[in-house]
N, C-alpha and C positions, 0 to 999 in steps of 0.2 A: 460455276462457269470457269473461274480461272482455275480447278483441278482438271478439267476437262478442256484445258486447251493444254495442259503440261501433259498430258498423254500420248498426241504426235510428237512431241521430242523427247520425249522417256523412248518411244517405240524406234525413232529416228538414232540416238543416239545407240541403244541394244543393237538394231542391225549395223549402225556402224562398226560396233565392238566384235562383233563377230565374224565380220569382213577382217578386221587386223587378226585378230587371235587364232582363228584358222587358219593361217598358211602355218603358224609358228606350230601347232596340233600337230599337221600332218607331219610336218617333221619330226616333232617328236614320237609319234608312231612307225612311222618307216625308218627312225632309227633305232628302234629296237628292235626291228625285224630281222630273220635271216634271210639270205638271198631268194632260197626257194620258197619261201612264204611269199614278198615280194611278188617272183615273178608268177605263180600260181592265180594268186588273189589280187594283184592291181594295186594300187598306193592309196586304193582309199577304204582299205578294207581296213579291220582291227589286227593288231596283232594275234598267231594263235601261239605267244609264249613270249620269254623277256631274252631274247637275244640281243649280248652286248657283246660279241664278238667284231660285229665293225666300231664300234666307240674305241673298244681294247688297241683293234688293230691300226686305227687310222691315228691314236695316242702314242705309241710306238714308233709309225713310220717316219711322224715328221718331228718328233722328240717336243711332244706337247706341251708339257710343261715349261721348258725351256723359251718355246713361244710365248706361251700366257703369261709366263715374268717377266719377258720384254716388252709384253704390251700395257703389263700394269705399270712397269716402270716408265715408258715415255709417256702412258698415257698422262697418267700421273702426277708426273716431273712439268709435263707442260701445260696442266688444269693448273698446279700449282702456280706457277712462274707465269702464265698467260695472267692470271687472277692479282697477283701481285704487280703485274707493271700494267695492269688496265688499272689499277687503282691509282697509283704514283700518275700515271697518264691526266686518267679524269681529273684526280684531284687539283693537278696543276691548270688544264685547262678549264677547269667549271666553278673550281673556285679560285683559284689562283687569277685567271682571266688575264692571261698572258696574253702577249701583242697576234694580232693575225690570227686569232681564235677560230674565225669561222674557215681560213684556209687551212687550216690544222685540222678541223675537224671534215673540212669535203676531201685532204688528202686522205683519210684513215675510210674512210666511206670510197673513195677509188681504189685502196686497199683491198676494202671487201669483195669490191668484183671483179677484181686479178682471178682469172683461169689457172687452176695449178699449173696446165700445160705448158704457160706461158713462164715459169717459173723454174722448169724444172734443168733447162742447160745451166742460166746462171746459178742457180745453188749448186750444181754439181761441181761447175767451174770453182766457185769458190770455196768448197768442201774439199775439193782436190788441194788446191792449195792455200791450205790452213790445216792440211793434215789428219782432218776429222773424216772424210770421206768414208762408209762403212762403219761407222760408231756411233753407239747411240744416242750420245752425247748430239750427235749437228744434226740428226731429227728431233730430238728435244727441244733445239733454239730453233730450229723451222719453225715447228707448230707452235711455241710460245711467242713469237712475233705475230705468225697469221693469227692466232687466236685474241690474240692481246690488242690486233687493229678493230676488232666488231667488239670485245669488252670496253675499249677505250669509247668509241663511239658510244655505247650503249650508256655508262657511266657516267659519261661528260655530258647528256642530257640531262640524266637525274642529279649530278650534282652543282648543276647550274642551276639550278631551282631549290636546291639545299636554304633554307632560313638563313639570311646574313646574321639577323641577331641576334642567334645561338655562336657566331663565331664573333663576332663581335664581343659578346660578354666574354667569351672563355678569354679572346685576347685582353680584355679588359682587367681578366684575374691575373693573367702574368702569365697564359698557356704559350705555348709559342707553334711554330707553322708544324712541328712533327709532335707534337701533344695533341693540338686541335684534330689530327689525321686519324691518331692512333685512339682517342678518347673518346672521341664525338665523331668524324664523318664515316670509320670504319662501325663502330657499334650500332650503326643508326641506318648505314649501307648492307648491313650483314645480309640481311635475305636477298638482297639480290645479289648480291659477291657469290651467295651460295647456287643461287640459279646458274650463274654463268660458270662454276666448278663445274656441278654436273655436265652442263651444256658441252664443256672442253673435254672433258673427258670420253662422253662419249662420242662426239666428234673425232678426235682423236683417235680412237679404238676402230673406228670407222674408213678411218684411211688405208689409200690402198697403191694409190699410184708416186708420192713422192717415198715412202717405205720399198717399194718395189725399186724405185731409181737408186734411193739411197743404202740402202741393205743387203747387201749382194752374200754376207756371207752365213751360212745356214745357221749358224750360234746366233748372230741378231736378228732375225727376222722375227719379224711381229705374226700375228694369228692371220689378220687378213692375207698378208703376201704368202703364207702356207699353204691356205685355202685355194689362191687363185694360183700357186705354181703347181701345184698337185693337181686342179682340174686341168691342168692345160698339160698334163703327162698323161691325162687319161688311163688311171692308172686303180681307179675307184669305180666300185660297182654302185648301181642305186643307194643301195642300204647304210656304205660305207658314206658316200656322199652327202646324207641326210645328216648322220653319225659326225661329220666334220662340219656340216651348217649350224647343227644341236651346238657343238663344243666351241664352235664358236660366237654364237651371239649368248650363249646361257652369261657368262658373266659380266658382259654388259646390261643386262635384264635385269639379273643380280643386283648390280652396283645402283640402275634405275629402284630398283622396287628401295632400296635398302635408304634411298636418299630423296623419296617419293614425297616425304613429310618438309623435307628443305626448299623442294622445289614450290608445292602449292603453298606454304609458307611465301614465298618470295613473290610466287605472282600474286594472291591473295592481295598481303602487304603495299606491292605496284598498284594493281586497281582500287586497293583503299585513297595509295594519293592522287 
């Protein structure tokens, strides 16, 4: 009886997977299409050959590369540094239990649901004058503040439940507040530090609208803002367009698939405690 009740959600979950994974299909099919294959046969036919002429030419037009090392560099820059001051954060507020805890922790949760919109004159204002304006450097500390207010929340839960009497002893040996950090609540925190890396990253790689504000000049521009100033020149046929949705979600997929094992690690880990 209980193999035969796990068959509607073996069935349940297979059609779900196949709803996601189909859109991502088609695109990879009608971007190796040529035009007139395309428009002969419809978008949901098969390829009849490996046309990578719109990948080539849509890699050229917007200096592809040069995108993709911007996006792995702020995405990156800001998984990193987002990941490091949600830990210093948590630490202080979950174990440290510093004064006014619970108002530190409902501002970083008002944090969370700031609209970028609402965001986006004051950063500029002050990106202007700090001289970072157009550098990749003041989207780097955007996204490592926004990122680092929902890791700090997240952290300062779990580490408010952290065993005292594991710190307690270490202090008892002669550890001191950046030994107990670095020895015990980061080795003991790691899977989920590791969850919230991925999560920033590809978050980050996903962004579209303060990149667009802040990135004005074609050498910095990340993959999303490419994507979205290029369809809006209307300047891409079907095939090419599929060809630039392929090129740009493939290394976020990538980076998922490659870090798949840290992720179910960390949640795994969470619903053990």
């Amino acid at each position: 009886m209980t193999a035969l009740r796990r068959y509607p959600v073996l069935v349940a979950l297979a059609v779900g997977a196949l709803f996601m994974v189909l859109p991502f299909a088609l695109v990879v099919l009608n971007a190796v299409k040529s035009p007139a294959d395309y428009s002969a046969h419809g978008p949901l036919s098969l390829p009849r050959g490996l046309h990578l002429d719109g990948l080539r030419d849509f890699w050229q037009r917007v200096d592809f590369g040069r995108k993709l090392l911007n996006s792995v560099l702020i995405s990156g820059s800001a998984a990193i540094g987002a990941a490091v001051l949600s830990v210093l954060n948590a630490y202080a507020i979950g174990i440290g239990r510093i004064r006014g805890r619970a108002w530190v922790l409902a501002f970083f949760v008002l944090a969370n649901t700031l609209p970028q919109e609402a965001l986006v004159y004051p950063l500029y204002h002050l990106s202007k004058q700090a001289g970072l304006y157009d550098t990749r450097l003041s989207v780097i500390i955007v996204f490592t503040v926004i990122q680092a207010a929902f890791g700090t929340y997240l952290l300062s839960s779990v580490l408010g439940r952290f065993p005292r009497e594991i710190i307690e002893a270490a202090r008892i040996d002669g550890a001191g507040r950046w030994q107990v950090l670095w020895r015990i609540v980061i080795p003991v925190s790691r899977p989920t530090i590791g969850v919230l890396l991925v999560f920033f990253f590809v978050w980050t790689w996903n962004e579209f609208l303060l990149p667009l504000v802040m990135l004005i000049s074609n050498d910095n521009q990340t993959v999303s803002v490419a994507l979205g100033v290029l369809q809006g020149q209307r300047l891409m046929d079907a095939t090419m367009t599929n060809a630039a949705a392929l090129l740009g979600v493939l290394p976020a997929v990538v980076f998922f698939l490659v870090f798949q094992r840290t992720l179910t690690r960390g949640i795994a880990v969470g619903a053990v405690k």
